[in-house]
C-alpha positions in Angstrom: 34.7 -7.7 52.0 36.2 -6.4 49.0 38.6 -4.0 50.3 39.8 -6.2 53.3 40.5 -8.9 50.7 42.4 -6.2 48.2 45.7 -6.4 50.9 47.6 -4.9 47.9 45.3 -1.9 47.9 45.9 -2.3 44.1 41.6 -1.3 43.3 41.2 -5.2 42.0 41.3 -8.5 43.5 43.6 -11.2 42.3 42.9 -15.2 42.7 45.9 -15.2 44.9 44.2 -12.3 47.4 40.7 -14.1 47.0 41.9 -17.9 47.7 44.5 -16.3 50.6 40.7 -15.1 52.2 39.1 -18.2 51.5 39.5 -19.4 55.2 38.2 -15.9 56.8 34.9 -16.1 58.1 33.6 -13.3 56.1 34.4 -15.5 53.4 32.3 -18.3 54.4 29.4 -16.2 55.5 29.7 -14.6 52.2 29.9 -18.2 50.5 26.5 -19.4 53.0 24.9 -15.9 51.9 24.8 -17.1 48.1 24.3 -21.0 48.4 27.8 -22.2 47.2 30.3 -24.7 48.9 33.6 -22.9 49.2 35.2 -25.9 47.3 33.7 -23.8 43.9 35.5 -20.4 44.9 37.5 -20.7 41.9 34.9 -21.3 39.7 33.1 -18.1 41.6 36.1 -16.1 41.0 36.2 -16.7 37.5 32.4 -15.6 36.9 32.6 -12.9 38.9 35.6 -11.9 36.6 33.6 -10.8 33.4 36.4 -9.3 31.6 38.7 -12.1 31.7 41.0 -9.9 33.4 42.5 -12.1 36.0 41.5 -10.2 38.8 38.0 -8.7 40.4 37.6 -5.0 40.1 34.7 -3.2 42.6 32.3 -2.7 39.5 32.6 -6.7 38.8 32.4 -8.1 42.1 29.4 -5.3 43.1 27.6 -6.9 39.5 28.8 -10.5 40.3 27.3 -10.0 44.2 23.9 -8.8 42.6 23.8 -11.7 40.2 23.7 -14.7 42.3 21.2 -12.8 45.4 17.5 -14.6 45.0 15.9 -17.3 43.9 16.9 -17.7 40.2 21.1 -17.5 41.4 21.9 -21.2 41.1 20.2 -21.2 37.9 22.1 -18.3 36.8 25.3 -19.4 38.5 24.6 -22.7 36.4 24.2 -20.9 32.9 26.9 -18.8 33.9 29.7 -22.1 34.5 28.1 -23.5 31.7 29.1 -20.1 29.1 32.6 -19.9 31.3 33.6 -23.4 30.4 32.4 -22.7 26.7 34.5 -19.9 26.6 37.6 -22.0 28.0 37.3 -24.6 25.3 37.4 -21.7 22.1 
């Protein structure tokens, strides 16, 4: 998933190359696989992105993948917006 959506072969995913996937349906198994409606891909995107970078490298979206597998991911997705947001606002 990650190199078929880096079409710039550039090593990092930007929101452009991520939201230009969002209709592939990798994408929305991927979406289905973790529990979240594709309307919060940009939310996903920006937790995923740790470093405030504005784009995905492998390390980040291997990490971000990991997070949000099992039964505590919507909690953790939850905190996770919650610290994002927080983060927005300083």
């Amino acid at each position: 998933l990650f190199q078929s959506t880096d079409e710039d072969n550039s090593g990092d995913i930007s929101w452009k190359e991520f939201e230009a996937k969002l209709d592939h349906p990798a994408m929305h198994l991927y979406f289905k696989t973790i529990d979240l409606d594709i309307q919060e891909a940009e939310d996903l995107f920006h937790l995923i992105d740790i470093n405030n970078s504005g784009s995905i490298d492998p390390e980040e979206f291997v990490n971000g993948c990991i997070r949000l597998q099992g039964p505590a991911k919507a909690i953790d997705l939850a905190t996770l917006m919650a610290e994002f947001k927080k983060s927005q606002k300083l």
